[in-house]
C-alpha positions, 0 to 999 in steps of 0.5 A: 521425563516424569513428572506430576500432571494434571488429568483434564477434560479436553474441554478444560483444557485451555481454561486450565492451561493458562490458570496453570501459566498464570500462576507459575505451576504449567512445565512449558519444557515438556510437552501436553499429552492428549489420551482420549478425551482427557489431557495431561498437563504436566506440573511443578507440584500440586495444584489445589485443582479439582482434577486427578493428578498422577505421575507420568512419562512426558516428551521434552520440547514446547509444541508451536503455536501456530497464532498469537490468538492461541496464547492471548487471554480475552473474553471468548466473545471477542475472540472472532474479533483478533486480527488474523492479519497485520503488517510485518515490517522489520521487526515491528508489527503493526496492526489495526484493533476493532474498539471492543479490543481496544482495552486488551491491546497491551494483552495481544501485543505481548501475546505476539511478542511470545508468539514469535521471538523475531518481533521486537514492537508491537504498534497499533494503527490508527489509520493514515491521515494527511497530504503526507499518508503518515500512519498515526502509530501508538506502540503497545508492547516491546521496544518503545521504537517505530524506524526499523530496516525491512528486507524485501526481494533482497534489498534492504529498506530503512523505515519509520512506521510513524513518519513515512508511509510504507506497506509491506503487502504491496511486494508483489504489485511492485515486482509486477510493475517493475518486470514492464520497464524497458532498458533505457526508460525514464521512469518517474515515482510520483509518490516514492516514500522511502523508495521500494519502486524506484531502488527495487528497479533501479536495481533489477532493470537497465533503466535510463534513470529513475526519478523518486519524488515524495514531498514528505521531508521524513520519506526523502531522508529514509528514500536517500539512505535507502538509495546508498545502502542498496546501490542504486545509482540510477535512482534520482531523489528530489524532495517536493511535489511531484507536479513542480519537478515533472515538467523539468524531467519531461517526456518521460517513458513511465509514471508510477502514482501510487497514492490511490486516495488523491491520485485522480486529483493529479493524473491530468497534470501528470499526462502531458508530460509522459511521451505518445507511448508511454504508460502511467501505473495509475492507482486509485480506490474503487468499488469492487463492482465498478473496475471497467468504469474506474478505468474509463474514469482515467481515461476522461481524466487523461483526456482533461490533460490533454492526452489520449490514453487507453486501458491496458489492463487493471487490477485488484491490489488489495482490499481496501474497505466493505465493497471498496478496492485498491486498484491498479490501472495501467494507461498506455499514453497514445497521443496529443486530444486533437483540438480544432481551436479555442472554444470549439470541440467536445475537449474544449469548455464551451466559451464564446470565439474571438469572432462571436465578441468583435466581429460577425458571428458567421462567415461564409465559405467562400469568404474562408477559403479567400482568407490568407490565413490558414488558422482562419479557416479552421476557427470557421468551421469549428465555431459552426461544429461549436 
């Protein structure tokens, strides 16, 4: 197709591309033409440039842009600062701005909704807070909405970026986590959300039952409309605190505890109810140059609930901060922390015996073989190791 054009020095090029966008005179039906190093810009006019302008032959189509950084406008020194990734979830995007960007967010916000037809929201992230992990959400550009449906390995997830916590980058440790159930396993998801481990293994494994727990009221309401829209009859949802349901669903075969920020804080509560056997996919935040003492760090906390345990492997997740990572730990559940008695033995604090305040504070051998009582002997001895 003809038209008028713009002669412009490739170095001009996009300098005069968005003045021409700006004011309405660019033709974004035809494409650009590069001779050399000069671009032809094609236009609805005259420009009032001070460029050459000649009529020529130019192919119709809008060539892709490949990122959104390609059509937003900021001053060239913060554009190594735009995000190169963010959070795709349904058709809201949500991502995270450096403060010298915070003034252009509206700016980048439609410069993605251009970008890409399919994004409805544009929101930033202001971190996560609280007991509940609820991102603090301000939309920026398009639809004034955070719920939205999300699609991940076929299955369809109801999700609210503002009043329930859900990553999308967290697929593939899901698919990883769930490929290790066994048929007929009771598996429990101490912090389920809106449910994308427990229905995506309900759906994909023969287990026995799952149970999704997730103190957050917003998460179980979505968790529950997740679990009917999917089918997933095994899942159980119960609404509360993960370590006021678990002593009524024990033993259980597995424990998924995938809030690295606290988790540690309920991992020794959490063992003594998972049976010798069984594995708990323990998640937490690490240094980066630390993972094999992040893992012997589980196993003492095990170890305080009562239960031997060992690493059966671990993982970087993601990122998580400068020298920090999401970390996934896996910890196979060998057995019972053998205690000698109250008081008595490293498992144990180091508090005075029954003996040691109404009675002698040694006794014999003999004296402790004659006694009738077998637990007698074994308070003996492990007061003298004590």
């Amino acid at each position: 197709m003809r038209s008028l054009s713009v002669e412009v020095p490739t170095r001009k090029g996009e300098e005069v591309r968005r003045k021409l966008l700006d004011t309405g005179l660019l033709r974004k039906e035809l494409r650009i033409e590069r001779a050399g190093a000069v671009l032809h810009i094609p236009v609805v006019g005259p420009t009032g440039l001070p460029f050459p302008h000649r009529e020529r032959e130019f192919q119709e189509g809008v060539p892709s842009v490949r990122s959104y950084r390609d059509l937003v406008d900021v001053p060239p020194r913060l554009a190594p600062l735009l995000p190169k990734s963010f959070d795709a979830i349904g058709d809201i995007i949500v991502l995270r701005l450096p403060d010298p960007l915070r003034e252009f967010e509206r700016p980048i916000g439609e410069a993605i909704l251009r970008w890409n037809p399919k994004v409805r929201t544009v929101a930033v992230d202001e971190g996560v807070s609280g007991e509940l992990r609820v991102r603090r959400i301000r939309v920026v550009a398009g639809e004034p909405k955070t719920r939205t449906e999300h699609v991940e390995f076929g299955l369809r997830y109801l999700v609210d970026v503002e009043h329930a916590y859900f990553s999308p980058r967290l697929g593939s440790e899901r698919l990883r986590v769930a490929k290790q159930v066994r048929p007929g396993e009771v598996v429990v998801d101490m912090f389920a959300g809106v449910g994308p481990y427990a229905i995506f293994i309900s759906r994909t494994r023969k287990a026995k039952a799952v149970h999704a727990i997730d103190a957050n009221p917003a998460a179980a309401e979505l968790l529950r409309e997740n679990v009917r829209r999917n089918r997933a009859e095994s899942v159980v949802v119960h609404e509360g605190a993960g370590q006021d349901f678990l002593p009524g669903l024990a033993p259980v075969d597995r424990v998924i505890m995938d809030l690295p920020q606290t988790a540690r804080e309920f991992l020794p509560a959490t063992v003594p109810h998972v049976r010798a056997g069984g594995v708990v996919h323990y998640y937490t935040i690490a240094e980066r140059t630390r993972v094999k003492e992040a893992g012997a760090e589980a196993v003492e906390l095990a170890r305080r609930g009562g239960r031997t345990a060992k690493v059966l492997g671990s993982r970087i997740v993601r990122g998580y901060s400068p020298g920090k990572v999401h970390l996934a730990i896996d910890l196979r559940i060998t057995g019972a922390v053998r205690r000698a008695g109250p008081g008595s033995g490293r498992t144990a604090p180091r508090t005075p015996s029954r003996r040691a305040t109404s009675g002698p504070r040694r006794r014999s051998a003999r004296t402790a073989r004659r006694s009738s009582a077998p637990g007698a002997r074994k308070r003996s001895r492990s007061t003298r190791r004590g």
